[in-house]
N, C-alpha and C positions, 0 to 999 in steps of 0.2 A: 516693176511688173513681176507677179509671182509665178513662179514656175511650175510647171505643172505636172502633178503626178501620171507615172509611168504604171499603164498594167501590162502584161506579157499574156496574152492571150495563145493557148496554146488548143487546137479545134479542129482534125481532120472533114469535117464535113462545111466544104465550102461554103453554104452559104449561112450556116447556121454561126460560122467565124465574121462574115463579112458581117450580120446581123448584131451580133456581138461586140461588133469593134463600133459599127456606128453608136451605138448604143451607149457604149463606154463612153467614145466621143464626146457624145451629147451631155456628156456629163462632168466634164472639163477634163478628161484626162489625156494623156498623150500614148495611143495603142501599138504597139509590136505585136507583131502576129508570127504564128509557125502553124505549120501542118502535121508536125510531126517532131520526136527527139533529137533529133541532128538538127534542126530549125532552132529549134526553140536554144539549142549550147549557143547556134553563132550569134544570134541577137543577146546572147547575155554577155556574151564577149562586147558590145558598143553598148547595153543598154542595163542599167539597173531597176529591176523595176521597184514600185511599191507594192505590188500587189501582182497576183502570176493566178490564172485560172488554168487547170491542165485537165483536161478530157483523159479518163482515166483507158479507155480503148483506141490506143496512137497503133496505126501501124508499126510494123518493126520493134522498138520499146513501149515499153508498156509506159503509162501515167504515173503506175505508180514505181518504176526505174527513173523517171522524169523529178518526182520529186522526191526520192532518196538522195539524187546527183545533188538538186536544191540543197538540200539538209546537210549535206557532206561540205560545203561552199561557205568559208567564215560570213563573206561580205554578205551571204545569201540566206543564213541558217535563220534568219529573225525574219524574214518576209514574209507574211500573211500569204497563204496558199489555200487557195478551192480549188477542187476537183468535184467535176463533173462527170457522171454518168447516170447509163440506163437500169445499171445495177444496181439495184440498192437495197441489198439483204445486208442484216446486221456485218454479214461475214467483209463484205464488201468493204463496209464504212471501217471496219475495225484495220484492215489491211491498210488504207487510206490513214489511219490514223498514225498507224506504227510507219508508212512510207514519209511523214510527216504534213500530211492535212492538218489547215487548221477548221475547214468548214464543210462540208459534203452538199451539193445541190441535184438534187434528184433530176435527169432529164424524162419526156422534155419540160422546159419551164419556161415561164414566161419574161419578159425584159423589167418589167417588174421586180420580179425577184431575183435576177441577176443582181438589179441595180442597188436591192435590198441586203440581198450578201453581201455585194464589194465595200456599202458602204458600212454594214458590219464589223467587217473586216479589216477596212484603214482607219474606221475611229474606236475598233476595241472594244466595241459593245460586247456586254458577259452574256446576257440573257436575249439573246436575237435567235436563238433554234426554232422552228418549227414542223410541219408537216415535209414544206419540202426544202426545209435547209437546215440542215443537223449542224451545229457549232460540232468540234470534236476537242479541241483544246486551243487555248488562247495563245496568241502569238509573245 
C-alpha cells in the first residue's frame, strides 16, 4: 500500500482551511493543518510534509517568517512551498520569493486551482504559471 503524501496546510481563516484540507483530501493526500506560526513549527515537529501552502497574512508571524523558518530547516529547505494571498503586487510575489516561495497563488481562488498548483508543485512542472498562479522558482 502506498503512502501517501503529506501537505501542511497553513490558513487562518477557518473555513476557507477546512475547504482546503477536504479538497487536498480528495486528492489522496494526508492534510495537517495550522492557523497560524506556532501551529504550523508543532506539526512539523511529528509531520514531514511534501508540499506546505502558507497564507502569507498569519496572525502574529507573518507567512513570509513562516517560510524563511522552512528554508533555514535541512530536512525542510527542498519542499515545494505556495503562498497564498490577497496581495499580489509584483512587490509581494518578489518578497515571497526571497522568503523562499516556490509558487504564489493569488486569493481568492478557486479548488481548481489549488489542486492545479499542488500538483504543479509535487511533480515539477517548469511552465505551469499563469494568471493566477505565478511559479517563482523551482523546487
Amino acid at each position: 500500500m502506498e503512502v501517501p503524501r503529506v501537505a501542511l496546510v497553513v490558513e487562518d481563516d477557518p473555513r476557507l482551511q477546512a475547504v482546503m484540507k477536504r479538497h487536498l483530501e480528495g486528492m489522496g493526500l494526508r492534510v495537517v493543518a495550522s492557523f497560524h506560526y506556532r501551529g504550523a513549527i508543532r506539526e512539523l515537529e511529528t509531520a514531514t510534509p511534501d508540499v506546505v501552502s502558507v497564507d502569507l497574512e498569519l496572525p502574529a508571524e507573518s507567512g513570509y517568517e513562516l517560510c524563511e523558518h522552512l528554508r533555514r530547516q535541512p530536512a525542510l529547505a527542498a519542499v515545494p512551498l505556495l503562498v497564498t494571498s490577497a496581495r499580489a503586487f509584483p512587490a509581494d510575489m518578489a518578497r515571497a520569493e526571497e522568503a523562499g516561495a516556490n509558487a504564489f497563488l493569488r486569493k481568492p481562488f478557486s479548488m481548481g486551482q489549488l489542486e492545479h498548483a499542488i500538483h504543479m508543485l509535487l511533480a515539477d512542472v517548469p511552465a505551469a504559471s499563469s494568471s493566477w498562479v505565478r511559479r517563482l522558482r523551482y523546487p
